[in-house]
C-alpha positions in Angstrom: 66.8 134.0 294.5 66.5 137.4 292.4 69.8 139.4 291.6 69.1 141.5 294.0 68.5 138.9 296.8 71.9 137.5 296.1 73.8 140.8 296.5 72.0 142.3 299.0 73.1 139.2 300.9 76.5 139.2 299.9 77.0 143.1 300.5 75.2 143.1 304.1 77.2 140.3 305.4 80.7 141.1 304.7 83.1 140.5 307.6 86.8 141.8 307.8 89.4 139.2 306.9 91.6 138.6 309.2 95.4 138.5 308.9 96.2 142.3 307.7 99.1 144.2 307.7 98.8 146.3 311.4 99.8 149.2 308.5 96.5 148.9 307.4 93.4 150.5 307.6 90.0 148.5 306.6 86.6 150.3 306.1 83.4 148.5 306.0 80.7 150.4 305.6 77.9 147.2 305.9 78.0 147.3 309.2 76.3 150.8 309.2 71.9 150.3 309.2 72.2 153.0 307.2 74.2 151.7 304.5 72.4 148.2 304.7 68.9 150.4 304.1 71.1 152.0 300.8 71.8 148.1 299.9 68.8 146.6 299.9 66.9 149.9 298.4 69.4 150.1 295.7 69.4 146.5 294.7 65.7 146.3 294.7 65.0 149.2 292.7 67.5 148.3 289.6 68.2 144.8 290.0 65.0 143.0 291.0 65.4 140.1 288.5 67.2 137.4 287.1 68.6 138.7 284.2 72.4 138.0 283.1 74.4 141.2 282.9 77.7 142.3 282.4 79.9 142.7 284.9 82.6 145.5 285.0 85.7 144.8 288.0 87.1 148.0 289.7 89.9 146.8 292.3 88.6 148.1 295.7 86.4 150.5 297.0 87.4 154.3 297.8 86.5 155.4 301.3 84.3 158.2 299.6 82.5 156.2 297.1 81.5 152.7 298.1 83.4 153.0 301.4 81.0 155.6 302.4 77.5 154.4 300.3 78.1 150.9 300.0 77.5 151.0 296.1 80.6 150.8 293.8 81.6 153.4 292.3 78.2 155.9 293.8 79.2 158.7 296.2 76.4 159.7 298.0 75.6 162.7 295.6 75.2 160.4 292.5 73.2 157.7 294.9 70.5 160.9 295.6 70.5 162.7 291.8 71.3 159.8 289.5 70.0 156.6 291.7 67.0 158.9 293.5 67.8 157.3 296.7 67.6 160.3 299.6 70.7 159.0 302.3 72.3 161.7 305.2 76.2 160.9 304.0 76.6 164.2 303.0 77.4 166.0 299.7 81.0 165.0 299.1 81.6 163.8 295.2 83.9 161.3 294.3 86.1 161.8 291.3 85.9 158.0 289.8 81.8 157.6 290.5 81.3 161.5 288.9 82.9 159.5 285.7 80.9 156.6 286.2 77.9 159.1 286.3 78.5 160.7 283.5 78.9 157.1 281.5 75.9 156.2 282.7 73.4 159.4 281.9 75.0 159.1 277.9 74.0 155.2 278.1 70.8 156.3 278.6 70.3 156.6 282.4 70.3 154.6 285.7 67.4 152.4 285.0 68.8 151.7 281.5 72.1 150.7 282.4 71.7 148.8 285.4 69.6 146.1 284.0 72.4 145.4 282.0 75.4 146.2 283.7 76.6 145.5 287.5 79.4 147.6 288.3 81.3 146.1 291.3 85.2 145.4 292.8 87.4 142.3 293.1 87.5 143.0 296.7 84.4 144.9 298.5 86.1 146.9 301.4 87.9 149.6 301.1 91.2 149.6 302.0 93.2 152.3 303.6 97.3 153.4 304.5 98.4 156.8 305.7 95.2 158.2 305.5 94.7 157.3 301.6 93.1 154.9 299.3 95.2 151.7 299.3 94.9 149.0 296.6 94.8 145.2 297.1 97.8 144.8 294.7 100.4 147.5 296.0 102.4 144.5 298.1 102.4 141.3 297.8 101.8 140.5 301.1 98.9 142.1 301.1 97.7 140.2 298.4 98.8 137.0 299.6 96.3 137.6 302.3 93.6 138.6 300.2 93.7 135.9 297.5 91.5 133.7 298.5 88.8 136.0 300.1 89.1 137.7 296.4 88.0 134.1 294.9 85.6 133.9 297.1 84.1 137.4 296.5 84.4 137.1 292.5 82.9 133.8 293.1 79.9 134.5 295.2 79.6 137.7 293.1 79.1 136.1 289.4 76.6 133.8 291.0 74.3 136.7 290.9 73.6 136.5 287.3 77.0 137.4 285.6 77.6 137.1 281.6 79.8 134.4 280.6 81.1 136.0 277.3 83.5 138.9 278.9 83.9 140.4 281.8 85.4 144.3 281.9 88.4 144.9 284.4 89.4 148.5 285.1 92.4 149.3 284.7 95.2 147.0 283.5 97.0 145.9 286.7 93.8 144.4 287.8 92.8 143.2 284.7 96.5 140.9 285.8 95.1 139.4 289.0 91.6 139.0 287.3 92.7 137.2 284.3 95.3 134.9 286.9 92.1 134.3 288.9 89.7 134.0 286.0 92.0 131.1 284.9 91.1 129.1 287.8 87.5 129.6 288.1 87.0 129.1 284.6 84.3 131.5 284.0 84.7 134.7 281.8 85.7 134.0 277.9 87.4 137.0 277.9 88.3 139.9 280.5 88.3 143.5 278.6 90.4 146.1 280.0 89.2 149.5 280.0 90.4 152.6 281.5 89.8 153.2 285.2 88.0 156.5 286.0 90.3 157.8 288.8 93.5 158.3 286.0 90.8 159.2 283.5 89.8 162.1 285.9 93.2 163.0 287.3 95.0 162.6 283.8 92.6 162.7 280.9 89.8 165.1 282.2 90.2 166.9 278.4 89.4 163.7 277.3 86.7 162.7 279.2 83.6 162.7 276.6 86.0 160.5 274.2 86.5 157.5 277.1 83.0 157.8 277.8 82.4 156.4 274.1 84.5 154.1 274.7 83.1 152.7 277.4 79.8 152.8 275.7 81.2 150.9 272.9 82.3 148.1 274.7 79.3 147.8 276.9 76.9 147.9 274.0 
């Protein structure tokens, strides 16, 4: 199977875990056609191989990025201007995939970069409490519940066609779970950390043209 049979498959067939906080909101946008018709079109048009690439971690999807298109770190803006992929989720932008974005267009574009990057998440489905973005680490119940469904997605997911010399985590709490889990699975030499590109945008936004060198630096 191509990389982009392997994560269309992946993607389209995720199911809820079960077992979750009743705090707890769970978005998954796969069980939408539309987002299935995003999946397969975006995975076709960048990743239609069986080449190796680099794979960079974010910890869960936002519910107005990938919790609305189904692509990490790709609001539905960047999906139709950067990605050319027409979709009816409206024209809200994302603060972490306008950074991704702008990465991308100084690495040379979408084409470019995806055929040698896969930008993904630890855990696929976003993840939501009191009406806001909720991370997989913020209890440790709720990552008691998620541990092994994370294996299992970092698993399945490097089986695509991942790199085995790094991997890139963003931001340095995951990089904590991913180097614990890394361990186990024995796979990546060595997990990178970079900054993720929600504090870069919220914290750093003077700063963003010198973190996008950065992260051109380490992905080149």
């Amino acid at each position: 199977m191509t990389f982009a049979e392997e994560a269309i498959d992946f993607f389209n067939n995720q199911k809820e875990p079960a077992g979750l906080p009743s705090s707890l909101e769970i978005i998954n946008p796969y069980k939408e056609r539309s987002v299935k018709f995003i999946v397969e079109k975006f995975y076709n048009s960048f990743y239609d191989d069986n080449n190796q690439r680099i794979f960079i971690f974010g910890i869960n999807p936002g519910r107005f990025g990938c919790g609305t298109t189904g692509i990490a770190f790709t609001d539905p803006v960047a999906l139709r201007e950067s990605c050319g992929i027409e979709n009816d989720l409206g024209f809200r932008k994302e603060l972490s995939s306008q950074f991704i974005y702008e990465m991308i267009k100084e690495y040379g574009g979408a084409e470019k970069f995806f055929s040698k990057v896969f930008v993904t998440a630890v855990y696929p489905l976003a993840l939501i409490k009191d009406g806001k973005n909720h991370n997989y680490y913020d209890s440790k119940k709720l990552y008691e519940v998620l541990r092994n469904e994370i294996k299992k997605s970092i698993y399945s997911q490097i089986n695509f066609g991942a790199r085995k010399d790094f991997a890139v985590s963003l931001g340095k709490k995951n990089a904590l779970f991913l180097s614990e889990i890394n361990q186990e699975l024995d796979y990546f030499k060595e997990i990178k950390v970079l900054e993720h590109p929600r504090y870069i945008m919220q914290y750093r936004r003077k700063k963003v043209k010198d973190y996008i060198e950065k992260y051109i630096e380490v992905l080149k």
